[in-house]
C-alpha positions in Angstrom: -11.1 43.5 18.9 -10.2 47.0 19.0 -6.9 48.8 18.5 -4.9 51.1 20.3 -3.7 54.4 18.2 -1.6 57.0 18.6 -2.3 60.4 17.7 -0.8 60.5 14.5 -3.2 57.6 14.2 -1.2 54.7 13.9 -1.8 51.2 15.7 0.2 49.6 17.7 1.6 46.0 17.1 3.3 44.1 19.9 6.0 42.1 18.7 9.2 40.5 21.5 12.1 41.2 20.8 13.7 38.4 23.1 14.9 34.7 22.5 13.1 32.0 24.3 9.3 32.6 23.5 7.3 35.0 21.7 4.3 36.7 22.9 1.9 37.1 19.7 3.4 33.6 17.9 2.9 31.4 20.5 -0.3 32.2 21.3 -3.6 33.2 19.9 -3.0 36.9 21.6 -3.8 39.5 19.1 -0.5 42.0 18.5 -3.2 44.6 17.9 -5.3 43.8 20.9 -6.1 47.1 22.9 -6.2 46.0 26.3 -3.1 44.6 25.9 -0.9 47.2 24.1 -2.4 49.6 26.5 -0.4 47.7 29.2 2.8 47.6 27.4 2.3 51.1 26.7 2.8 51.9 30.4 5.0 49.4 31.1 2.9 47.0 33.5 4.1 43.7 32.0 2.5 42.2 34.6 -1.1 43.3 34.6 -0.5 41.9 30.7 0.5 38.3 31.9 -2.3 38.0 34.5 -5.0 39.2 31.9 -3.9 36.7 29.1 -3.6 33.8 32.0 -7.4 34.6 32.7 -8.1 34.5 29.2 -6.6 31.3 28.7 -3.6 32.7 26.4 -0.2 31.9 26.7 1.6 34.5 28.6 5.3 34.1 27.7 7.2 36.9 25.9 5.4 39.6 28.0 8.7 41.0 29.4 9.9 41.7 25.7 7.7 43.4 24.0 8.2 46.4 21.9 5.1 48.5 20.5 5.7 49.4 16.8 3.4 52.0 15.2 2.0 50.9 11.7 0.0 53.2 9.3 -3.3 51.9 9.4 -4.3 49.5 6.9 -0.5 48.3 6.8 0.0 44.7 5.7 2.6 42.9 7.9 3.6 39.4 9.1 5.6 38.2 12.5 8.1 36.2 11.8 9.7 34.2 14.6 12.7 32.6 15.2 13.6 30.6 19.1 10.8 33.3 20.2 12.3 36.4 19.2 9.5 37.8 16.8 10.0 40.1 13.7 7.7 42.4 12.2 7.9 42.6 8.3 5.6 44.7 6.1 5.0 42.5 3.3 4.8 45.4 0.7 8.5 45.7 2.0 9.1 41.6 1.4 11.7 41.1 -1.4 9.6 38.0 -3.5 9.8 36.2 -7.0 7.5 35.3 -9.1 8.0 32.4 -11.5 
């Protein structure tokens, strides 16, 4: 799979923002995928749903997306809650250990 950067050099994650399904957690779409992010990126939400229908993937959660940039390397999860997906760097994750 290859990744879309910036050119600072950073990759782009999609994560949805909105309540009711989320795009990379309820399917087995990438948030890193380039061919993806590179139709967020200009906004044609719709060329992104077709292309994941063809692919088999579930296509919900399209209209929400929001690319976050991420140092590369960058160790994060997606958390999601009723669809609406969170990104959390896990260096950043408060934890205990016993």
């Amino acid at each position: 799979m290859k990744k879309l950067y910036n050119d600072k050099g950073q990759v782009a994650v999609a994560v949805s923002k909105g309540y009711g399904a989320g795009w990379s957690s309820w399917s087995d779409v990438n948030p890193m995928d380039k061919q993806y992010n590179e139709l967020f990126l200009k906004g044609d939400i719709e060329a992104a749903k077709k292309l994941s229908k063809k692919n088999g993937e579930y296509a919900e959660g399209a209209e929400e997306v929001e690319l976050i940039w991420l140092d590369p390397d960058t160790k994060f999860i997606i958390n999601e809650y009723d669809g609406s997906e969170s990104l959390q760097i896990l260096e950043k994750i408060n934890h205990y250990i016993a």
